[in-house]
C-alpha positions in Angstrom: 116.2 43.1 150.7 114.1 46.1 152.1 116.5 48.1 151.7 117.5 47.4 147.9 113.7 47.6 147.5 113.5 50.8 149.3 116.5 52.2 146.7 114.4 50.9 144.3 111.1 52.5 144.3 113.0 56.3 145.2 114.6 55.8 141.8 111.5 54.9 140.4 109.8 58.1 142.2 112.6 60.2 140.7 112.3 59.5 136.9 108.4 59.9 137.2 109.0 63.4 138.6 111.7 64.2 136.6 109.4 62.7 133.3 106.6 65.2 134.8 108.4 67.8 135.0 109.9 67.7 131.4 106.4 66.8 129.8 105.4 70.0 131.8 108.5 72.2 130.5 107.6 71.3 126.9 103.9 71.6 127.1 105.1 75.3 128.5 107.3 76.0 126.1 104.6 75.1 123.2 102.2 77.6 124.9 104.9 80.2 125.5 104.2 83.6 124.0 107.2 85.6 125.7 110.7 84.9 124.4 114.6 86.4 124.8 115.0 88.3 121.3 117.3 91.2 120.3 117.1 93.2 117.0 119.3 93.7 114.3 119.7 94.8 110.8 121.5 93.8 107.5 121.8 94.6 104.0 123.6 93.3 100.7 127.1 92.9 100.7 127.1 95.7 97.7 124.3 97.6 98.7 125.2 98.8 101.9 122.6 100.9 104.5 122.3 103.4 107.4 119.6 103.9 109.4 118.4 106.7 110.8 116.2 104.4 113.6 114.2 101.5 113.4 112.5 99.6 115.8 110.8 96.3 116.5 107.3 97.2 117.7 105.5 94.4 120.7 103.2 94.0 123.2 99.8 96.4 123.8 100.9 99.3 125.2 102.7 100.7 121.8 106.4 99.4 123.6 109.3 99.4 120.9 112.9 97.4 121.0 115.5 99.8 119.1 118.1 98.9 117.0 121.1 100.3 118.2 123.3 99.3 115.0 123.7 101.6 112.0 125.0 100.1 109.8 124.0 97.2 107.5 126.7 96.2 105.2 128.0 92.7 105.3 124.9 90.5 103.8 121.4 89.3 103.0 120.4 88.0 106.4 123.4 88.2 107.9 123.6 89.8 111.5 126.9 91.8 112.6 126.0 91.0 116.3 123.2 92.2 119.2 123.3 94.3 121.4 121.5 93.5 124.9 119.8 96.5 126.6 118.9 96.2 130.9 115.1 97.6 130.7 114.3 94.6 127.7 116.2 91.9 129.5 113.1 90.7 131.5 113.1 86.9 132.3 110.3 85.6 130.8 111.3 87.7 127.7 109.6 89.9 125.0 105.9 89.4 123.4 105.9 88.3 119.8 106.8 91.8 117.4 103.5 93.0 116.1 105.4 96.2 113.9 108.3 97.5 113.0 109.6 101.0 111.6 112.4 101.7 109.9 114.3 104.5 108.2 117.4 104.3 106.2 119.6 105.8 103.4 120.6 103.5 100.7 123.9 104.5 99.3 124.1 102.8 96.3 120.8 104.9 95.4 121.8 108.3 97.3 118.4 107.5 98.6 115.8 107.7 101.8 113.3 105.0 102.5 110.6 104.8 105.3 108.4 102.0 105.9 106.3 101.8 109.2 104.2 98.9 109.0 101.6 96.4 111.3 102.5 92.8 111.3 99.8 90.3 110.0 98.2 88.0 112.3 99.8 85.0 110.2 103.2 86.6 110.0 103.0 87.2 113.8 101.9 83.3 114.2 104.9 82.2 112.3 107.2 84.0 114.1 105.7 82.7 117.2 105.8 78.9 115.9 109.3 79.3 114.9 110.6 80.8 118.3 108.4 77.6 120.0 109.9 75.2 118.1 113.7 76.0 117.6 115.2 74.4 115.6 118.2 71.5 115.5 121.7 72.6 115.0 123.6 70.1 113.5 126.6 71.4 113.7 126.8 70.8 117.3 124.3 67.9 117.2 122.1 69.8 119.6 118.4 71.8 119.9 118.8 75.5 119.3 116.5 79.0 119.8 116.3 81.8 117.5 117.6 84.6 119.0 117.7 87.7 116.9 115.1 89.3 114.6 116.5 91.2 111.4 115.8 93.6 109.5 117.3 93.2 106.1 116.8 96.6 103.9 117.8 96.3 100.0 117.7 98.1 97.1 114.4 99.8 96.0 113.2 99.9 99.2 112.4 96.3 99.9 112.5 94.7 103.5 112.9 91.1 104.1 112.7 89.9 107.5 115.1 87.0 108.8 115.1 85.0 112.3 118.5 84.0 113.4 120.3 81.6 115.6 123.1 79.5 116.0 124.0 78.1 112.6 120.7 78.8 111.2 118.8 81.8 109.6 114.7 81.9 108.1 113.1 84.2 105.9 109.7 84.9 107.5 108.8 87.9 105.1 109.8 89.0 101.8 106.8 91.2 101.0 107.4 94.9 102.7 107.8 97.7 100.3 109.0 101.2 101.3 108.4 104.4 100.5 111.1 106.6 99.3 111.5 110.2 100.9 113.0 113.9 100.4 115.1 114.8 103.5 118.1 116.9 104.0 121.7 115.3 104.8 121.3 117.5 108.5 117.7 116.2 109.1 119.1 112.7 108.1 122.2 113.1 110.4 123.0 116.7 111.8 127.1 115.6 111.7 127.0 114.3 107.8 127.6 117.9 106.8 130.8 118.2 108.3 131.6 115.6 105.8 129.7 115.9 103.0 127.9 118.9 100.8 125.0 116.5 99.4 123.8 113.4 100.0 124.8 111.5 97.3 128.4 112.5 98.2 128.1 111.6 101.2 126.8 108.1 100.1 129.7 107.9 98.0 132.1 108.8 100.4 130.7 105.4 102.2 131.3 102.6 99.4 134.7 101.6 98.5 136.1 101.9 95.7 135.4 98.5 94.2 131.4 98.8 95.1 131.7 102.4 92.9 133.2 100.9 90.1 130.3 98.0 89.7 127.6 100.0 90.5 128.6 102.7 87.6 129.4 99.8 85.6 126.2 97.5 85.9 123.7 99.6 87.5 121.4 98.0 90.7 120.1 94.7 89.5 116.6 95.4 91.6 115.4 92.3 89.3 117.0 90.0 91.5 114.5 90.9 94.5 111.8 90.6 92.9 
């Protein structure tokens, strides 16, 4: 009898310290202000982009998370992937991105955009409640983190900025406006000339054939981002 009682009150020991230490691990993870994030970028299906750079700016000490990707041509919030660099990949993760700059040539426009821009304080909270909370995946009937930030560039120089994850992806910001720019093809990329004499022929020379064709026949609809 002692020793079923004895069995007893260790199992009863066990749940109370496993039920601490899960109460504990969520009332961390609501605090939490680090988190494992990697950059990306994207850009209409039509409407395809390259960048020149851009980076997620975080932390205090002006530190900046690059985007290694160039190109963004396969949708609206849609990432083509991540790409994982050794001096980000710290264990407790990355702070909460308080900037971003980015610099791209839209070829449907044969045109240069720049936008370097501070975050909010209530853009930066979202983004923070949204890594806390995750999110549920039902797909796999199971919780879920967001995992990469994106940049999505579209025509006209507008920046929307998605969180993605597993089977799920937010719009945080659809407000950033950038700036178009003069620069030469050989500022822009010192190999395009090798290719190209001008930069719109070197923007054509990047659509197909069929993204041509409806871009000379209907124009840009920048109406729909509005």
């Amino acid at each position: 009898m002692k020793k079923y009682l004895s069995m007893g009150l260790v199992a009863v020991c066990l749940c109370i310290v496993a039920s601490a230490c899960n109460s504990r691990n969520d009332m961390n993870y609501s605090t939490r202000t680090k988190f494992p994030w990697t950059p990306n970028i994207s850009a209409p299906l039509n409407y395809p982009v390259e960048i020149k750079y851009a980076f997620w700016g975080f932390g205090t000490d002006g530190e900046r998370y690059p985007v290694m990707e160039p190109l963004g041509n396969i949708g609206i919030g849609v990432s083509m992937g991540k790409v994982s660099f050794e001096d980000y990949e710290r264990e407790e993760g990355l702070d909460i991105p308080n900037s971003m700059e980015v610099l791209w040539l839209s070829y449907a426009e044969s045109k240069f955009y720049k936008l370097h821009t501070t975050f909010s304080k209530n853009l930066q909270w979202e983004i923070l409640q949204l890594f806390r909370q995750g999110y549920h995946n039902k797909y796999d009937d199971k919780h879920e983190n967001y995992s990469t930030l994106l940049i999505t560039m579209l025509p006209g120089g507008k920046v929307w900025l998605y969180m993605n994850g597993v089977g799920r992806t937010v719009l945080v910001c659809d407000t950033l406006q950038a700036e178009p720019i003069e620069m030469t093809l050989e500022e822009f990329d010192k190999d395009a000339p090798n290719v190209a004499n001008s930069v719109q022929e070197y923007s054509e020379g990047n659509l197909d054939k069929e993204q041509i064709a409806d871009i000379k026949e209907n124009g840009i609809p920048f109406e729909l981002w509005e």
